[in-house]
GUPAMI-309064 format. One record per residue: chain; x, y, z of N, C-alpha, C, O in turn. Coordinates in Angstrom, 1 decimal, padded with zeros to 4 digits. Layout:
N
+------+--------+--------+--------+--------+--------+--------+--------+--------+--------+--------+--------+--------+
! unit !    n.u !    n.v !    n.w !   ca.u !   ca.v !   ca.w !    c.u !    c.v !    c.w !    o.u !    o.v !    o.w !
+------+--------+--------+--------+--------+--------+--------+--------+--------+--------+--------+--------+--------+
!    A !      X !      Y !      Z !      X !      Y !      Z !      X !      Y !      Z !      X !      Y !      Z !
...
+------+--------+--------+--------+--------+--------+--------+--------+--------+--------+--------+--------+--------+
END
This chain:
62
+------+--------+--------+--------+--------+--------+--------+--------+--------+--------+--------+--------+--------+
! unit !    n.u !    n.v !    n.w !   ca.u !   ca.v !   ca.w !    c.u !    c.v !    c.w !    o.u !    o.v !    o.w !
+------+--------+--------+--------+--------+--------+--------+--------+--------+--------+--------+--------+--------+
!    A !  000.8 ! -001.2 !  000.0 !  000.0 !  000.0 !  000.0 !  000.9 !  001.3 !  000.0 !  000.8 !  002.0 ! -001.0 !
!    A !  001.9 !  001.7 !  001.2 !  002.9 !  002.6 !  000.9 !  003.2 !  002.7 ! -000.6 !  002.7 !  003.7 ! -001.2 !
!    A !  004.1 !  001.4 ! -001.3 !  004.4 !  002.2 ! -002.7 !  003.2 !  002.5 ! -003.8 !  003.3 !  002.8 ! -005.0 !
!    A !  002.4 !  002.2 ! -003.2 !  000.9 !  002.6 ! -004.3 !  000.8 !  004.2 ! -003.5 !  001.2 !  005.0 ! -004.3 !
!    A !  000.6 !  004.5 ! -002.8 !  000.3 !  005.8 ! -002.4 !  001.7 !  006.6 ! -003.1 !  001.4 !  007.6 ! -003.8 !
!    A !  003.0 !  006.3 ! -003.0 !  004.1 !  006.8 ! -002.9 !  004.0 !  007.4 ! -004.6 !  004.4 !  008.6 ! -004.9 !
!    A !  003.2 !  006.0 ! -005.9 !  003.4 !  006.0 ! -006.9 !  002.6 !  007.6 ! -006.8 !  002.9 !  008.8 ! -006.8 !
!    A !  001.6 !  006.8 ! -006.8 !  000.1 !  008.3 ! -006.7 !  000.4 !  009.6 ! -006.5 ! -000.4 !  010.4 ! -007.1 !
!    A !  001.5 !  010.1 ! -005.5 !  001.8 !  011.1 ! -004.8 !  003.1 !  011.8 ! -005.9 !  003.4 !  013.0 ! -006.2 !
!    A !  003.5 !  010.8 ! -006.1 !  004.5 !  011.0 ! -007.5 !  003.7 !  011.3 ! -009.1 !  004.1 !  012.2 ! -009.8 !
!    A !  002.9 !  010.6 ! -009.3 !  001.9 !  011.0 ! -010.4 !  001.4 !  012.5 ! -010.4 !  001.1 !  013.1 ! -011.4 !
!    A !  001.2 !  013.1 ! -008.7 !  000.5 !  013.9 ! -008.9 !  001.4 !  015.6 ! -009.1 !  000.9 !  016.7 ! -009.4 !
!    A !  002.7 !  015.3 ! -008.8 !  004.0 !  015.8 ! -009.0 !  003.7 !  016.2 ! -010.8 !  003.3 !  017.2 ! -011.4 !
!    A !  004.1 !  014.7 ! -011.2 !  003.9 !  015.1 ! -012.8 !  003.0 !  015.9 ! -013.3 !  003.0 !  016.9 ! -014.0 !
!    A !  001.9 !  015.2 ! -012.8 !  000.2 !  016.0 ! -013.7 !  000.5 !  017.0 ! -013.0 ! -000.5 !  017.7 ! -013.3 !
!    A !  001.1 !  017.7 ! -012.2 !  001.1 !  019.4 ! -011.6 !  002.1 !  020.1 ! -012.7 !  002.3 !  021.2 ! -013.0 !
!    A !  002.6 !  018.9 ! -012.9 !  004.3 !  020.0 ! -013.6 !  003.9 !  020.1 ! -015.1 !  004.3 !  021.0 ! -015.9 !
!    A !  003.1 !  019.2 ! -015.3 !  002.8 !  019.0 ! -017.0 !  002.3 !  020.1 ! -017.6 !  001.4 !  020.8 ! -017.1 !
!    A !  002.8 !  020.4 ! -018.9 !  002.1 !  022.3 ! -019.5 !  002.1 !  021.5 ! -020.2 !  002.5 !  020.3 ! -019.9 !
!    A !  001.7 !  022.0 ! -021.7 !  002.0 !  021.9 ! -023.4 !  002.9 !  021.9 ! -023.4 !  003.5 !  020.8 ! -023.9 !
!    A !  003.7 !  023.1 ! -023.0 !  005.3 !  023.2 ! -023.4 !  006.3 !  022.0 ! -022.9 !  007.3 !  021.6 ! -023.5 !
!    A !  005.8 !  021.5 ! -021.8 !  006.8 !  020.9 ! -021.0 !  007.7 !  019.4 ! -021.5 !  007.0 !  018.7 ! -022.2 !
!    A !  008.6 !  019.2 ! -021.2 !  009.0 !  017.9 ! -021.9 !  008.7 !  016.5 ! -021.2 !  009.3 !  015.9 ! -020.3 !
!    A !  007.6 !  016.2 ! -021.8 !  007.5 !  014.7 ! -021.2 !  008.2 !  013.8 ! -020.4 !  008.1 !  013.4 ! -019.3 !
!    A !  009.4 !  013.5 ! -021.4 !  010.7 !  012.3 ! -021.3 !  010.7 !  012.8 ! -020.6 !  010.1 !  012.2 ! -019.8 !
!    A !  011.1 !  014.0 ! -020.1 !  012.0 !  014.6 ! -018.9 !  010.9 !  014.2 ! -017.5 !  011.4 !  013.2 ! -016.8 !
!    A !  009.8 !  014.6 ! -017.0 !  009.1 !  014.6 ! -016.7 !  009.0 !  013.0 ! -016.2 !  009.1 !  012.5 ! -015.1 !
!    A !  008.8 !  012.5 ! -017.0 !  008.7 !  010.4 ! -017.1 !  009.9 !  010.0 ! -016.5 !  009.9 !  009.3 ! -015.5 !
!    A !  011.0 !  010.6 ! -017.0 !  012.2 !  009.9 ! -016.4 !  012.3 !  010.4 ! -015.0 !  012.9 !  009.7 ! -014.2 !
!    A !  011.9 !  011.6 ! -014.5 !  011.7 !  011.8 ! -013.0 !  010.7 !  011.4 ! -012.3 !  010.9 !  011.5 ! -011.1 !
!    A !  009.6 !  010.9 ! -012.7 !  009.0 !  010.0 ! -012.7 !  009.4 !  008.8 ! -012.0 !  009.2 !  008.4 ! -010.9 !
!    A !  010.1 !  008.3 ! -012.9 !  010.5 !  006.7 ! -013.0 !  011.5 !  006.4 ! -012.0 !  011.7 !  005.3 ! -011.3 !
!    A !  012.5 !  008.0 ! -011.9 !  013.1 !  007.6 ! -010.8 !  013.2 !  007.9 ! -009.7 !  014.1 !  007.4 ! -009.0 !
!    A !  011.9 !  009.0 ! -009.4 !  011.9 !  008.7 ! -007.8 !  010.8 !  007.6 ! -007.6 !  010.4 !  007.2 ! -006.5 !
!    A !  010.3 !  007.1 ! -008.7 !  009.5 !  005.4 ! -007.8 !  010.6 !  004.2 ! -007.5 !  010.9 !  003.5 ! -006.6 !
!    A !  011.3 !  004.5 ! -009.1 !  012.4 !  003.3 ! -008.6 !  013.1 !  003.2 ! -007.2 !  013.4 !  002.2 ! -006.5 !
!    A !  013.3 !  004.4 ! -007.0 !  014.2 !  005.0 ! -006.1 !  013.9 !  003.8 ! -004.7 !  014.6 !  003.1 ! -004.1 !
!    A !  012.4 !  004.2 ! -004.7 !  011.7 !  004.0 ! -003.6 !  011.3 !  002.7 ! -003.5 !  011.5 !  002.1 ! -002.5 !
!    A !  010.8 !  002.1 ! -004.6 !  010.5 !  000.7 ! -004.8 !  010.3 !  000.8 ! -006.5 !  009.9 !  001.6 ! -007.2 !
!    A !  010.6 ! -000.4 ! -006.6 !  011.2 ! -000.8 ! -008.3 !  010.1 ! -001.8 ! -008.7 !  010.0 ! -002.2 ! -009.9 !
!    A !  009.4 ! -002.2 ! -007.8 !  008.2 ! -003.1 ! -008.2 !  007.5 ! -002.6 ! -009.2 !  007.6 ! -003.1 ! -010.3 !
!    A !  006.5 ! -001.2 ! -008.9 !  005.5 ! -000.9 ! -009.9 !  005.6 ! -000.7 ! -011.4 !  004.7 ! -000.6 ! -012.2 !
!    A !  007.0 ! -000.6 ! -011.5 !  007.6 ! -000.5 ! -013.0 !  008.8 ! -001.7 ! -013.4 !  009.7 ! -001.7 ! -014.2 !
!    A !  008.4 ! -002.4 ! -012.8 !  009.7 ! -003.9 ! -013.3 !  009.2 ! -004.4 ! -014.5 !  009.9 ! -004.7 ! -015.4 !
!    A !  007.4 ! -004.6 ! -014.4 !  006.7 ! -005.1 ! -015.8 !  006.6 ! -003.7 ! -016.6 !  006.1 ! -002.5 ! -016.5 !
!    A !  007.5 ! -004.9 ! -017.8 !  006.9 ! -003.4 ! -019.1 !  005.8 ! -003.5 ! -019.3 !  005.4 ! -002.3 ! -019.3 !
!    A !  004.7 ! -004.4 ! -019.4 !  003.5 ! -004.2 ! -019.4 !  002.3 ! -003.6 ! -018.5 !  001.1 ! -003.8 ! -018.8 !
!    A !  002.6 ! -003.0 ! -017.5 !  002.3 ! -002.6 ! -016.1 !  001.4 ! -001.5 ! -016.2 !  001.8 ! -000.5 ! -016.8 !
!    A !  000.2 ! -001.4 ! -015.6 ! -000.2 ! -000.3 ! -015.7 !  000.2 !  001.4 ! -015.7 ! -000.3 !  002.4 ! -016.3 !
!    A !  001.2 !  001.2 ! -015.0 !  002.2 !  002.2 ! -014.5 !  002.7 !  002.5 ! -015.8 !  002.7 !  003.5 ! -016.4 !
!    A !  003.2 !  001.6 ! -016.1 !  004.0 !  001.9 ! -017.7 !  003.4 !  002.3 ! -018.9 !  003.9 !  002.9 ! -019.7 !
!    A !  002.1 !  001.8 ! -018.9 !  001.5 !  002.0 ! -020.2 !  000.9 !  003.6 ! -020.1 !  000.6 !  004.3 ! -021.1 !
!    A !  000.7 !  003.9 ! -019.0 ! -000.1 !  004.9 ! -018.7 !  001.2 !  006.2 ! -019.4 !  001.2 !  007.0 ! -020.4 !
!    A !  002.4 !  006.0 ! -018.1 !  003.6 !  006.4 ! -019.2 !  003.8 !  006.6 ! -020.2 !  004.3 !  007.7 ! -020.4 !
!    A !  003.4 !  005.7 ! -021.4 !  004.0 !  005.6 ! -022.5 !  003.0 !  006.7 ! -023.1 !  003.4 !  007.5 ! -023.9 !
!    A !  002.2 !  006.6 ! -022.7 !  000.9 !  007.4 ! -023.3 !  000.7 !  008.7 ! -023.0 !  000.0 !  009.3 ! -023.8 !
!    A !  001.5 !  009.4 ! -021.8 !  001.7 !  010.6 ! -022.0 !  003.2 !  011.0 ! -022.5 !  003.6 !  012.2 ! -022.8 !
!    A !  003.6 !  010.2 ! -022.6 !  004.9 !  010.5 ! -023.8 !  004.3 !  010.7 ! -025.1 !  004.5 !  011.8 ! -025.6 !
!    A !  003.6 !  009.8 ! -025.9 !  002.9 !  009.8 ! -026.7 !  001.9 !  011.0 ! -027.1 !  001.3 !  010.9 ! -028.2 !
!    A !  001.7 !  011.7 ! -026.5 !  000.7 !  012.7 ! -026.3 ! -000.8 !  012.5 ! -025.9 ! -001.5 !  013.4 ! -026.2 !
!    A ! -001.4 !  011.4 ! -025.2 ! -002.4 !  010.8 ! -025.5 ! -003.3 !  011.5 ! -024.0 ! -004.5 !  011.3 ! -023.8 !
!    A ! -002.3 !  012.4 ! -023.0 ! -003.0 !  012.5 ! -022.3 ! -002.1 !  014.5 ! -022.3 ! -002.5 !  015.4 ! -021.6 !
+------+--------+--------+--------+--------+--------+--------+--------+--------+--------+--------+--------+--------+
END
């Protein structure tokens, strides 16, 4: 439960920081590594909710 809250709290980092302008990757990769940081589970599967959700605001989709 901790690293589900920790992810969440970290998501809400990004969706605050996110403009038009802003750079995704960059964004994703800070992202990625303060969860790893913390725990490396929620993103170990590339297929992971966590991940796809990712890919998709790289993508532009959100």
């Amino acid at each position: 439960m901790e690293s589900f809250v920790f992810c969440l709290a970290e998501f809400r980092k990004l969706r605050d920081a996110k403009t038009e302008d802003s750079d995704n990757e960059t964004l994703i990769h800070s992202f990625r590594t303060a969860v790893s940081a913390f725990d490396p589970t929620p993103l170990a599967d590339e297929d992971s909710d966590w991940n796809l959700m990712l890919d998709e605001i790289i993508d532009g989709l959100w």
